[in-house]
C-alpha positions in Angstrom: -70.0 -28.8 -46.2 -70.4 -25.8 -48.7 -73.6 -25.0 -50.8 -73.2 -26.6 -53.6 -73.1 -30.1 -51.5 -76.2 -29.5 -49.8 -78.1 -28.3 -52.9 -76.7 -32.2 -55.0 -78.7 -33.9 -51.3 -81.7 -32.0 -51.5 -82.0 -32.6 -54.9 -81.5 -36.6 -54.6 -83.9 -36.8 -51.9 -86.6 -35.2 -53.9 -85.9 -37.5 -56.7 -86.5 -40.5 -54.9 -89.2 -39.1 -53.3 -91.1 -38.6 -56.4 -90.3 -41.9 -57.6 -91.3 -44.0 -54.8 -94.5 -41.8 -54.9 -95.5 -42.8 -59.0 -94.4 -46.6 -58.3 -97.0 -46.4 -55.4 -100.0 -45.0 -57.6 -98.6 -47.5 -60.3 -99.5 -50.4 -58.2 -103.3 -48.9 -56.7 -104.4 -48.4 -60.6 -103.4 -52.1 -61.5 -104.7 -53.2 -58.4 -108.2 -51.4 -59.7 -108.1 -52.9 -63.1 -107.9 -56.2 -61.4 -110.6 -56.1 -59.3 -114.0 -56.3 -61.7 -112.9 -59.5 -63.5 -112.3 -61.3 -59.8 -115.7 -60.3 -59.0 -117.5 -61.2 -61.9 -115.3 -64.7 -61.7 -117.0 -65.3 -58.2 -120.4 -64.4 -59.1 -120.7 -67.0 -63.0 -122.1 -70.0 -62.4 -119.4 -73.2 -62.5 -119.6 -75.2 -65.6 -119.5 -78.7 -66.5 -115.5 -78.9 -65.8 -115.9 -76.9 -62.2 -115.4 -73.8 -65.0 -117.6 -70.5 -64.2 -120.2 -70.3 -66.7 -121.9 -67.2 -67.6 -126.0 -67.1 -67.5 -127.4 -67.4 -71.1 -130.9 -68.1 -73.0 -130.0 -71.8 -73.8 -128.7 -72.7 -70.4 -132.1 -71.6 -68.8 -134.0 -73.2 -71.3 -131.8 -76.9 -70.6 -132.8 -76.1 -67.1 -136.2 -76.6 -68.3 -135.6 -79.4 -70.6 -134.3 -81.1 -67.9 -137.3 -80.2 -65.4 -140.0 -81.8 -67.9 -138.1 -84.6 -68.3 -137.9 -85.6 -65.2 -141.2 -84.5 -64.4 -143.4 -84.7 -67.6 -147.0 -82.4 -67.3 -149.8 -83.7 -65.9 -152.4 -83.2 -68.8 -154.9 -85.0 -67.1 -154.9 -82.4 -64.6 -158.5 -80.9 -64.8 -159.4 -79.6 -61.4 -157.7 -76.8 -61.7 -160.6 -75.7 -63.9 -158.6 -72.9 -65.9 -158.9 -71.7 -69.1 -155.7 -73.9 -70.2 -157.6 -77.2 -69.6 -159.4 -76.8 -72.9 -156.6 -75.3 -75.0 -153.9 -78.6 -74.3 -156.2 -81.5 -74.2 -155.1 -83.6 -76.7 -155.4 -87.3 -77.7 -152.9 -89.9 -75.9 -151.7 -90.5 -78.9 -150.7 -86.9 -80.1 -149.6 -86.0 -77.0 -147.4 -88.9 -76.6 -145.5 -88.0 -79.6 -145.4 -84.6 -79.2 -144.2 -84.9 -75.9 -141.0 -87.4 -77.4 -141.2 -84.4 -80.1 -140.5 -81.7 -77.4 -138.5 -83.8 -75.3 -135.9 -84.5 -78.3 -136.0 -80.9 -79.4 -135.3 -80.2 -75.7 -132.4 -82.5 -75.4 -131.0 -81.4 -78.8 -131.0 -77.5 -77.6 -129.9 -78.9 -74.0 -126.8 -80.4 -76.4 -126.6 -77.1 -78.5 -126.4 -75.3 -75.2 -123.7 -78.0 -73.6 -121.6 -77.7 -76.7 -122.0 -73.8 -77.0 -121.1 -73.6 -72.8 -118.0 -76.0 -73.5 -117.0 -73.6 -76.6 -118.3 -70.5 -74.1 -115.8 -72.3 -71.3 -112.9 -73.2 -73.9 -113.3 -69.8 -74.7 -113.3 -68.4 -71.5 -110.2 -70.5 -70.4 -108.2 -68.9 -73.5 -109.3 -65.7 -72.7 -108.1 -66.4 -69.2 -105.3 -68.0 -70.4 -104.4 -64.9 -72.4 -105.0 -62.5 -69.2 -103.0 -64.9 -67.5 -100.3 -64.2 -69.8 -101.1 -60.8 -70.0 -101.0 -60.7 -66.3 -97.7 -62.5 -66.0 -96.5 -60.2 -68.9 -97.8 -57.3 -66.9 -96.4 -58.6 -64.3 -92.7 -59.1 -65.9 -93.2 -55.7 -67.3 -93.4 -54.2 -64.0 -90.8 -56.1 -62.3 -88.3 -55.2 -65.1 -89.6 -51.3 -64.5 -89.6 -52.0 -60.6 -85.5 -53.2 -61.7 -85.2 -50.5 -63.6 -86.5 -47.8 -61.3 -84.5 -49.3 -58.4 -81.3 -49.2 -61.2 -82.3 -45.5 -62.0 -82.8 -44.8 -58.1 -79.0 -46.6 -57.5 -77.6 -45.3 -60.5 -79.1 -41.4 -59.2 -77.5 -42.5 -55.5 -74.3 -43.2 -57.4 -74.2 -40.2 -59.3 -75.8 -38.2 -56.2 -73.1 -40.0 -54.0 -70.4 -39.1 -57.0 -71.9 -35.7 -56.8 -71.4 -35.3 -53.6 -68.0 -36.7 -53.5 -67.1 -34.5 -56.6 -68.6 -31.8 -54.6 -66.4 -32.6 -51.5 -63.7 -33.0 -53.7 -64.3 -29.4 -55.6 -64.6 -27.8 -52.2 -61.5 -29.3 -51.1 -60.1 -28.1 -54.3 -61.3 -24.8 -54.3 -60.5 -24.7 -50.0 -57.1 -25.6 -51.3 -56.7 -23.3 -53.8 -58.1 -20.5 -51.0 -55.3 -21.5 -49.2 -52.5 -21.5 -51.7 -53.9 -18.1 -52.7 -53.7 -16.9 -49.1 -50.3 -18.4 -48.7 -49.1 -16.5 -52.0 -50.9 -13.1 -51.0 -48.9 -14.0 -47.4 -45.9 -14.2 -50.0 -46.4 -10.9 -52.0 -47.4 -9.0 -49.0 -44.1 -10.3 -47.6 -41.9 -9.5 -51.0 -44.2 -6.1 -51.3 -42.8 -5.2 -47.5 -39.4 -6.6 -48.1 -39.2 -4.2 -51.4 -40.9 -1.5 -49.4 -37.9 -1.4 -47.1 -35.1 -1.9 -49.7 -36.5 0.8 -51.5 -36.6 2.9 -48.2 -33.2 1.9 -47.8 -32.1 3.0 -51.3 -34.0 6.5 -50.5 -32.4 7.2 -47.3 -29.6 6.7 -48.4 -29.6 8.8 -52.0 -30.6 11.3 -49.3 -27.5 10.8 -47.6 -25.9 10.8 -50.6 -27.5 13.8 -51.9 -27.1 15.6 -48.6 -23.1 14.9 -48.6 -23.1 15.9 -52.0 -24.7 19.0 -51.4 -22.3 19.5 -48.5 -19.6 18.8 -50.4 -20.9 21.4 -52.9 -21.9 24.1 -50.3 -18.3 23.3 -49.0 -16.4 23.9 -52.5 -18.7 26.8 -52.9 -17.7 27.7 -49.3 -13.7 27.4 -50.7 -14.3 29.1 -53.8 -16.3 32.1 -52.4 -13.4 32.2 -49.4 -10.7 32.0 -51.9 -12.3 34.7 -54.3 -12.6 36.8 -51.3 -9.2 36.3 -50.2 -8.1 36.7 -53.7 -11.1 40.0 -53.4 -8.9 41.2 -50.3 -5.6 40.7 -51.8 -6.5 42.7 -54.8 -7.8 45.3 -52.1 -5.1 45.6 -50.4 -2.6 45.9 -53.5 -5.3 48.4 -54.5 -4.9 49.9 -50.9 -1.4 49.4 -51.1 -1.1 51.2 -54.1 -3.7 53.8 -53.1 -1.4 54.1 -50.0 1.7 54.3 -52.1 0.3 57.3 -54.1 -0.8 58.7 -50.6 2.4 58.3 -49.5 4.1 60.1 -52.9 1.2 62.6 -52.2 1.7 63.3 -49.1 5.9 63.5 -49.5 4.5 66.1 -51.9 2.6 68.0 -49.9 4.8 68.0 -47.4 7.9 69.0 -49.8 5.5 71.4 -50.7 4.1 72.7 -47.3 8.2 72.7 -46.2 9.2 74.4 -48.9 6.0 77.1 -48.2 7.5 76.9 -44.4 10.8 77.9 -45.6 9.3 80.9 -47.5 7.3 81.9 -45.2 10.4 81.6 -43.0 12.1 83.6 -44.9 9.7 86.6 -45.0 9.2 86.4 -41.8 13.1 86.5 -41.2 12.9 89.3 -43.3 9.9 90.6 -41.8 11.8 90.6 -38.5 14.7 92.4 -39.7 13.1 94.8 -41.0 10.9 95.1 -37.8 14.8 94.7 -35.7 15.9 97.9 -38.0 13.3 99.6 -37.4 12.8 98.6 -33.4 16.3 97.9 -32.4 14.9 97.6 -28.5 12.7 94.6 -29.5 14.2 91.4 -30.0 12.6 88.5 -31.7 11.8 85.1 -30.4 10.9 81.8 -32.5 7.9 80.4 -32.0 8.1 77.4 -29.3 7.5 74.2 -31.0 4.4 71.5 -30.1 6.6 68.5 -28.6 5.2 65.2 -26.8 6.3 64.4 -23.4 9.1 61.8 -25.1 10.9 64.7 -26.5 9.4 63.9 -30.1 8.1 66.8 -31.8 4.4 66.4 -33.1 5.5 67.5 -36.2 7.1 64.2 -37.0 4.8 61.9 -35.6 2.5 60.0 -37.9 -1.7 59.5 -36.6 -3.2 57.0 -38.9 -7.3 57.2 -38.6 -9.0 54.5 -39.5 -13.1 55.2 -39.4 -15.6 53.9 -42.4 -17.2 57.6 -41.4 -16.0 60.6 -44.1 -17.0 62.9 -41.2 -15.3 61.3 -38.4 -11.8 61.4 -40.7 -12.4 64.8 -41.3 -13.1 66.3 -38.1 -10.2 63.7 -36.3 -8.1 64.8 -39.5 -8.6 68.9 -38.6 -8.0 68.3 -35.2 -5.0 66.3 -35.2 -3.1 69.0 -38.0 -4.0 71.6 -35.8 -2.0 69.7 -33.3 0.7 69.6 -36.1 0.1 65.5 -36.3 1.1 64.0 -39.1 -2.1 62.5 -40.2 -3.1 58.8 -42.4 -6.7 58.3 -43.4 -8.3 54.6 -43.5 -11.8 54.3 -44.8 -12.0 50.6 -43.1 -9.9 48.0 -41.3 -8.5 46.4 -44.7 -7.4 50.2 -45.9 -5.5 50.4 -42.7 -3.6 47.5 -42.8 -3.1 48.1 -46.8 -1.5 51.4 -45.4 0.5 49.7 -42.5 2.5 47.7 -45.0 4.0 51.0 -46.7 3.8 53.3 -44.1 3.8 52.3 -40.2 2.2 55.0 -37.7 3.2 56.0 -34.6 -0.3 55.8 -33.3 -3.5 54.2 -34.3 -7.0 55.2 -33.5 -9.9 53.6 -34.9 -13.5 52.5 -35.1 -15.3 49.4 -34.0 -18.0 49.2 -36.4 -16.6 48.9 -39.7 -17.6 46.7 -43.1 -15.5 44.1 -43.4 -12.7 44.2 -40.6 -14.1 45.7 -37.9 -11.7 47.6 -34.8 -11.0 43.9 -32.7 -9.8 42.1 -36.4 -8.1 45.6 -37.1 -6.0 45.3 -33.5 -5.3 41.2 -33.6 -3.7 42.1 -37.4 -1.9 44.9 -36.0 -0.5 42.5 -33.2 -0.5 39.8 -35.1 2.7 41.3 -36.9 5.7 42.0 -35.8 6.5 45.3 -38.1 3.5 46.8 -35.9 2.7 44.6 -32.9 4.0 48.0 -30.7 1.6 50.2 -32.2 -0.4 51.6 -29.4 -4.1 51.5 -30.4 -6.8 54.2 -29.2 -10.7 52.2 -30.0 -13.4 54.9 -30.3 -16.8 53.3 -29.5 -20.2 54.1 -28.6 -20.1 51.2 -25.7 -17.0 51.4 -24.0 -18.3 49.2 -21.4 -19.8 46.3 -23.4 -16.7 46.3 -26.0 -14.1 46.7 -22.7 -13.5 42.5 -22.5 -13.5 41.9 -26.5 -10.9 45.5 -26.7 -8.7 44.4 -23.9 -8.4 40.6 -25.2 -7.5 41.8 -29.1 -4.9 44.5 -27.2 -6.3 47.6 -27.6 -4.5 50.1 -25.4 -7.3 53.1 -24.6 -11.0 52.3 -25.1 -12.5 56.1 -25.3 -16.1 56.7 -25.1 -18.2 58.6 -27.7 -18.9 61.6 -27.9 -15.3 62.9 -26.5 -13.8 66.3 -26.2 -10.9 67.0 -28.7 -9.0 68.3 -25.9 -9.5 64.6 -24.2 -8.2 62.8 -27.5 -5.2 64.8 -27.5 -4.1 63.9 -24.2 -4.9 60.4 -24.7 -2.4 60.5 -27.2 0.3 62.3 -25.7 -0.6 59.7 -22.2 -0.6 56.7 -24.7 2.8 57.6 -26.1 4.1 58.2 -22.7 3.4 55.1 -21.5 5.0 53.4 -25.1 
C-alpha cells in the first residue's frame, strides 16, 4: 500500500472521529436544557385535574378562605386578654353579616383563583403541549441530523472506501505503468546494445575495408614505384649502355690512337736501332719480351672490367692494371657494369660488395644469370672476407680477396683465376 492510501485512511478516521465527538456534546447540552423544567415539574403543586399548579397569592388566600369556613373565629374568645379583644368585638348581628360578607368575598376570590389556576393549568398544558411538540420536533430534528450524519459518515466511508479503491487502483496503475516503463527501458537498452554491435560491426569492417584498400593502394603504389624503377634502371642502363657504347668508340680511339703512337714510336726506335746497329755493328738488338698470362694470351689483349662505386679505388686498380698492360673497363656501380657487359664482355671481373643499388652478390647472380657472361671469372674485394665467404660462394664468385691487398697479390689472382678458367 503506497502513501497516498494511507494518507485517504488517516484522514477518514479523523473524520469520523470528530463527528462522533460533536453528536456526543450535541446530546449532553440538550440533555442540560431538559433538566430545569423536570425539576421544577416535580416540585408545583398538583392542580384540580392531578395538573402541577404553581404557588400564587390567590391560591394561599382560598387556602384561607377555606380554613375560616370550616372553622369560623371564635369572637367570643376573651381570655386571651390581648389587645385584639377590644378592637373585633362587635354586635351578633354585625358580625353575622360580615362574617357571610367575608365568607362570600372569600368564596368569590377562592372562584377567581379556581378559574385563574384552571386558565393557569390550560395554560400550562398548552405550553407543555407546545414543548411537547417542540420536543418531539427537537426530537425529529435530531433524528433526521443523527440520519444525516450517519448518511454523511456512509457516504465519507464510500468515498473513503472509493478513495482507497481509486487509490489501489492509481497505484496499480502507476505500478503498472513502472513496469511497462521498465520493460521498454529493458527494450531500448536491448535495441541500444543490438545497434551498439551493428554499428561495431559496420566499423570493423570499414576498417577492414579501409585497411585492404590502403593495401591495395600501398600495393599499386608498390607496382608503380617498382615499375618506374624498372623503367628508372632501364633508362640507366640504355644511358649506361650508351655511356658504354661511347666508351667503347673512346676507347677503340684511344687505342687506334695509342697503336698508331706504338707504331711511331716503333718506328723511331727501329730507326733508333739502326742507327745505333751503324754505328755499333758488335751490338745486336733484341725486342722487348712481351707480358703474357700463363694461357698463352698476351695481357695486352685481355679486357679487366672494374666495377667499384669508389673514384679512388678505379683509379688506383685502373693504374695498376695498365701498368700490367690490362685492358681496363671502369663501372661506377653494379647497374653500370652490367650496362657495359651488354656491349662489351670482359675477360675478367673484379668488383665491390658495397655498392648503391646492385651491390657485388646481385652483380655475380646477373653475371651468371646470363649466358653471354655466366663464364666470367669474378674476383669480390671486401673488407670481410670471412663473413661475406657463404653469401660470395652461393652467388658464384670465384676469389673473395681481403682488403687492404698488395697489387702484386691482385695480379696473381688474376693470372691464377685465368688459369684455372
Amino acid at each position: 500500500m503506497d502513501t497516498f492510501s494511507l494518507v485517504a485512511i488517516a484522514a477518514v478516521v479523523l473524520l469520523v472521529a470528530l463527528m462522533v465527538w460533536f453528536w456526543r456534546r450535541t446530546a449532553k447540552t440538550r440533555d442540560a436544557q431538559r433538566s430545569p423544567s423536570a425539576a421544577d415539574e416535580a416540585s408545583a403543586p398538583e392542580g384540580a385535574f392531578g395538573a402541577v399548579v404553581p404557588e400564587s397569592k390567590h391560591s394561599t388566600q382560598a387556602a384561607d378562605t377555606q380554613t375560616l369556613s370550616t372553622q369560623p373565629p371564635d369572637f367570643a374568645d376573651t381570655e386571651t386578654g390581648g389587645p385584639d379583644t377590644e378592637q373585633h368585638t362587635l354586635p351578633p348581628e354585625l358580625a353575622e353579616e360580615e362574617s357571610q360578607d367575608l365568607l362570600r368575598r372569600l368564596q368569590e376570590a377562592a372562584a377567581l383563583d379556581a378559574q385563574e389556576a384552571e386558565k393557569k393549568q390550560a395554560e400550562q398544558r398548552e405550553k407543555e403541549e407546545a414543548e411537547r411538540q417542540a420536543a418531539l420536533a427537537r426530537a425529529q430534528q435530531e433524528k433526521k441530523e443523527a440520519e444525516d450524519k450517519a448518511a454523511r459518515l456512509k457516504a465519507l466511508q464510500e468515498q473513503a472506501l472509493l478513495a482507497q479503491a481509486t487509490a489501489a487502483a492509481q497505484a496499480e496503475q502507476l505500478a503498472a505503468k513502472e513496469r511497462q516503463a521498465a520493460e521498454v527501458a529493458r527494450e531500448k537498452a536491448l535495441l541500444e546494445k543490438l545497434r551498439t554491435e551493428r554499428l561495431e560491426r559496420e566499423r570493423l569492417k570499414q576498417e577492414q575495408l579501409e585497411r585492404e584498400q590502403e593495401q591495395a593502394r600501398l600495393e599499386e603504389a608498390a607496382a608503380l614505384e617498382r615499375q618506374a624503377e624498372i623503367e628508372r634502371q632501364t633508362q640507366q642502363a640504355k644511358a649506361i649502355a650508351e655511356a658504354a657504347e661511347q666508351q667503347r668508340l673512346q676507347a677503340q680511339k684511344l687505342e687506334a690512337e695509342r697503336l698508331e703512337a706504338e707504331n711511331r714510336r716503333k718506328k723511331e726506335e727501329e730507326e733508333k736501332q739502326a742507327r745505333v746497329a751503324a754505328e755499333r755493328e758488335s751490338i745486336t738488338p733484341q725486342p722487348p719480351t712481351p707480358v703474357r698470362v700463363p694461357h698463352g694470351r698476351r695481357a695486352a689483349d685481355i679486357v679487366v672490367m672494374v666495377a667499384d662505386d669508389s673514384k679512388v679505388v678505379r683509379v688506383k686498380a685502373s693504374r695498376l692494371l695498365t701498368k700490367h698492360q690490362y685492358q681496363v673497363l671502369l663501372a661506377e656501380d653494379g647497374a653500370d657494369a652490367a650496362a657495359q657487359m651488354q656491349a662489351t664482355v670482359p675477360d675478367i671481373l673484379i668488383t665491390d660488395v658495397e655498392m648503391p643499388g646492385m651491390d657485388g652478390f646481385e652483380l655475380t647472380r646477373h653475371v651468371r644469370s646470363n649466358a653471354r657472361t655466366a663464364h666470367i671469372p669474378v674476383i669480390m674485394i671486401t673488407a670481410a672476407d670471412d663473413r661475406h665467404q657463404a653469401a660470395a660462394q652461393e652467388a658464384g664468385v670465384n676469389v673473395l680477396l681481403g682488403k687492404p691487398y698488395e697489387d702484386e697479390d691482385l695480379i696473381e689472382r688474376i693470372r691464377s683465376t685465368l688459369r684455372a678458367a
